[in-house]
C-alpha positions, -999 to +999 in steps of 0.1 A: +000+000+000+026+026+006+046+018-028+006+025-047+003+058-029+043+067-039+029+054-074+001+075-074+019+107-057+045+104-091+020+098-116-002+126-102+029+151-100+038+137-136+003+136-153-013+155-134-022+183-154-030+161-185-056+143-164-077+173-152-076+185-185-086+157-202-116+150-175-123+182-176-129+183-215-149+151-213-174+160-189-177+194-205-186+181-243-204+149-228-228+174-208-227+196-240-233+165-261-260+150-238-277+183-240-280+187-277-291+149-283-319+156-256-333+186-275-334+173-309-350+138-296-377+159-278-382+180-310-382+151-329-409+132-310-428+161-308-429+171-346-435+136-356-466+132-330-482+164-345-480+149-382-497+117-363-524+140-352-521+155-383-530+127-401-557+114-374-573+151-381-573+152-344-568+190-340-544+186-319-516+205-316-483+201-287-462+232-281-420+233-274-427+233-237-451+197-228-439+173-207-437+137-224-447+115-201-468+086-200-502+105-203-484+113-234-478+080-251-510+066-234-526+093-258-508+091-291-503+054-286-542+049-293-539+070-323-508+057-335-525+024-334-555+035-356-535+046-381-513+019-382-543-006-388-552+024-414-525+026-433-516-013-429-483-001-413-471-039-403-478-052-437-457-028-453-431-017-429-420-057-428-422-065-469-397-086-485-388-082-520-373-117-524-406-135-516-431-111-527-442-120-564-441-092-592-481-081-585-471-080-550-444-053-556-464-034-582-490-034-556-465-024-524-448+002-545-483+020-557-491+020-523-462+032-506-460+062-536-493+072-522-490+065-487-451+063-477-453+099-458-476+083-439-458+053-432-422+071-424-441+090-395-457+058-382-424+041-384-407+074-366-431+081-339-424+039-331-390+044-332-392+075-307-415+062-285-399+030-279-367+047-272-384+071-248-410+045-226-378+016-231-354+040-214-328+033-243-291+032-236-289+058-259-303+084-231-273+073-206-242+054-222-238+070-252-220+101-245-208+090-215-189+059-237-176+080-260-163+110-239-149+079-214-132+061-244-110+095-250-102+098-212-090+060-209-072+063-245-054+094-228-043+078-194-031+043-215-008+064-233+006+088-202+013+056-180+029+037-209+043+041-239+042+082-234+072+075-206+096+064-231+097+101-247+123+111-218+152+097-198+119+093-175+116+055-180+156+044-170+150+067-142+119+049-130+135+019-128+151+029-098+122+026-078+117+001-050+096-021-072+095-047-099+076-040-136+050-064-127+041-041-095+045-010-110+022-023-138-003-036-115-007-001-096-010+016-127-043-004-136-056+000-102-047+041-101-064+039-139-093+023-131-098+049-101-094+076-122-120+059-147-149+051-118-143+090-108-152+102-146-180+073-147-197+087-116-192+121-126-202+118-158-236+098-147-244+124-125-239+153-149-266+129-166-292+128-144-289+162-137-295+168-177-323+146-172-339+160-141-344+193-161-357+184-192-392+177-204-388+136-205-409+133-175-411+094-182-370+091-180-370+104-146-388+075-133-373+037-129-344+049-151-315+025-159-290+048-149-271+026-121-269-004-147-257+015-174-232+038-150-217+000-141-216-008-178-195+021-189-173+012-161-171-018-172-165-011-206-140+014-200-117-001-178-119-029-204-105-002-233-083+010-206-065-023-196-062-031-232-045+002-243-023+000-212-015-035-220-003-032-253+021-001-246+038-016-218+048-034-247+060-003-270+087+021-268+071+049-282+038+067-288+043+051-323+049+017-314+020+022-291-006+029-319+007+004-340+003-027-310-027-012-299-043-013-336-027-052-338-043-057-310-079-051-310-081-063-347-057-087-354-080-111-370-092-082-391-054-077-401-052-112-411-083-109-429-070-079-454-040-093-460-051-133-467-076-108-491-049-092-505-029-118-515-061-139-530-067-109-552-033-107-566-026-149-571-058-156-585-071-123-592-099-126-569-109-125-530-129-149-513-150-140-483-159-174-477-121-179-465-117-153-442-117-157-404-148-130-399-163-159-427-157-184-405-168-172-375-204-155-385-210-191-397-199-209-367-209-183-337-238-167-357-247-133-343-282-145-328-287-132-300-273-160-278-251-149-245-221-170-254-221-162-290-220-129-280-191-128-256-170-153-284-176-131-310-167-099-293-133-117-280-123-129-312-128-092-330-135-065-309-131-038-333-161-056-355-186-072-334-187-048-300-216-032-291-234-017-259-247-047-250-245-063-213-227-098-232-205-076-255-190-058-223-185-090-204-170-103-238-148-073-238-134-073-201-126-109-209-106-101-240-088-069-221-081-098-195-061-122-224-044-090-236-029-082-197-022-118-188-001-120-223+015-084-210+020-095-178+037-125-186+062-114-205+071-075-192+099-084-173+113-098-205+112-062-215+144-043-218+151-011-204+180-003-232+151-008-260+131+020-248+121+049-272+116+022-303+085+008-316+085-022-295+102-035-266+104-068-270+119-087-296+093-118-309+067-090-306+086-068-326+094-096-354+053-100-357+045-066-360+071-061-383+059-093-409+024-080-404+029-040-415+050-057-442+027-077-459+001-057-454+013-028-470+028-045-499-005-062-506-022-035-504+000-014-527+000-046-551-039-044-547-040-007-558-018-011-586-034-044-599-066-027-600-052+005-617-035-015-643-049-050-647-085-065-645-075-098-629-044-117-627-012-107-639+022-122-634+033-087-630+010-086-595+042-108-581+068-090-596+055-053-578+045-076-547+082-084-543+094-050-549+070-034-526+079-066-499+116-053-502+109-014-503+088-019-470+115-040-452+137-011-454+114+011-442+101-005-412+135-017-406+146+018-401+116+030-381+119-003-356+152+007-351+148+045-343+145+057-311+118+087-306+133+103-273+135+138-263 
């Protein structure tokens, strides 16, 4: 306990400025963000249920300033639902081209050039209201996600890679602890930092909500479920990040593990892609990895398919969903063990390159390679050839040898002040 609190007392005299800054800046625009989103979605629900009315020949008429709440819905619902059964708003919201015969789409088409106005403000005022009375996500995690993303981007970088840029790293190694340790207390100091912004930021958002005219989100709202999500999620990006440039060198090296990280499958993908396109002159899909795994854990729904698929690629299949956080704390949780396993490999004369280890290195390096090459090859196939050429491995080899030189160089540079 006293070497975290000497851990934190350094990296708050060392970051601290960045870190008020940057939390500053996020609660600002998340407030500012969460503000603006509020006001169009109540000027958009209340625009589109006066066209309902409209349509209904109701008479009535809502003004900026009324309250939606559940008197509201319990109102517009009914009408909602007569014009629905009106307009046959099921029918046609759900029609499908493929099985429909050719009368059927003469008949959907005629219809929907008479009526579709109609049927966009059903399918609207659905839309908003469901949002609304469902309490969406949308109303809580959004902004806060997004603002929280920068902030644990920002403290990845200032207790990582970001120490390489002066004689500060050597000099920390002075310190009365091991890598490991020092490692470990900057994920717990992180994840502090992160449940501060989190709690914050959550109660920036119910403030936002207290004094707008969404009566109905004030009541039962989801806000401690989705305040523990963004944690969650957060200190999931965070532990990644963190991860991956305890691993680099330097800012660059950072980005570039960080990237290879989170879609490494995706990398694989574009260059396997690549390489199809210039040998036969064609890619196949049905060979890739994200191929294989929407066939074999097929996005439906199910809790373990949800969690696999967001572990395998991150970067694709991640959203705000309860399973696709748990799936992404367990993949931050691969990325530290495989850190954490190897950091006191790490040397301390290797600091300022790209990457600190040397295996690592040797894969990131193959990877950027072929990547690039096949991607230049790609480019230039399709600017000169339509197909296959032998010429496609003639330029492949050039660019493979161009890019080892390169990247040679650029592994081998030290970025220190």
């Amino acid at each position: 306990m006293r070497d975290f609190k000497k851990e934190i007392k350094i990296l708050s005299r060392r970051n601290g400025f960045w870190i008020i800054l940057v939390l500053a800046v996020s609660l600002l625009f998340s407030g500012l963000f969460q503000t603006k989103s509020l006001d169009e979605s109540y000027r958009s629900l209340i625009q589109t249920t006066n066209t309902l009315n409209k349509m209904a020949k109701t008479g009535i008429k809502y003004d900026k300033d009324v309250k939606i709440d559940k008197k509201f819905f319990q109102d517009n619902d009914i009408i909602f639902e007569k014009m629905a059964k009106k307009y046959k708003y099921e029918e046609n919201i759900g029609f499908d081209y493929e099985k429909a015969s050719p009368d059927e789409i003469d008949k959907y088409e005629e219809f929907h050039l008479k009526y579709g106005e109609y049927i966009s403000t059903l399918d609207q005022y659905k839309y908003l209201s469901q949002e609304a009375k469902g309490k969406s996500n949308n109303f809580y995690f959004s902004y806060i996600s997004v603002m929280g993303i920068v902030v644990a981007i920002v403290l990845g970088v200032l207790f990582s890679s970001m120490e390489h840029a002066t004689s500060y790293y050597e000099f920390a190694r002075t310190y009365p602890w091991t890598k490991k340790k020092d490692f470990l207390m900057k994920i717990c100091f992180g994840f502090m930092i992160i449940l501060g912004f989190v709690i914050l930021s959550s109660a920036l958002n119910y403030m936002i909500l207290k004094t707008s005219n969404f009566e109905i989100l004030k009541t039962g709202t989801r806000q401690i479920p989705e305040t523990i999500k963004g944690f969650g999620m957060l200190s999931a990006i965070y532990l990644a990040i963190l991860s991956a440039g305890f691993m680099a060198g330097n800012i660059l090296g950072h980005f570039g593990l960080t990237v290879m990280t989170f879609g490494f499958l995706d990398i694989l993908d574009g260059i396997t892609g690549n390489i199809s396109q210039i040998t036969l002159g064609y890619s196949d899909y049905n060979r890739t990895f994200a191929y294989l795994i929407n066939e074999k854990i097929t996005d439906n729904g199910n809790p373990i398919n949800t969690i696999l698929r967001v572990i395998l690629r991150p970067l694709t299949n991640f959203d705000t969903t309860k399973f696709a956080v748990i799936g992404l704390i367990l993949f931050s949780l691969i990325v530290f063990s495989i850190s954490f396993s190897l950091i006191e490999k790490t040397k301390t004369e290797n600091s300022g390159k790209m990457v600190l280890l040397k295996p690592i290195e040797n894969l990131a390096k193959i990877l950027v390679i072929i990547l690039f090459a096949s991607t230049g090859t790609t480019i230039f196939q399709s600017s000169i050839f339509e197909g296959f050429s032998i010429m496609n491995f003639v330029v492949f080899g050039i660019l493979i040898f161009v890019f080892t030189k390169i990247f040679n160089i650029l592994f081998k540079l030290k970025l220190k002040v």
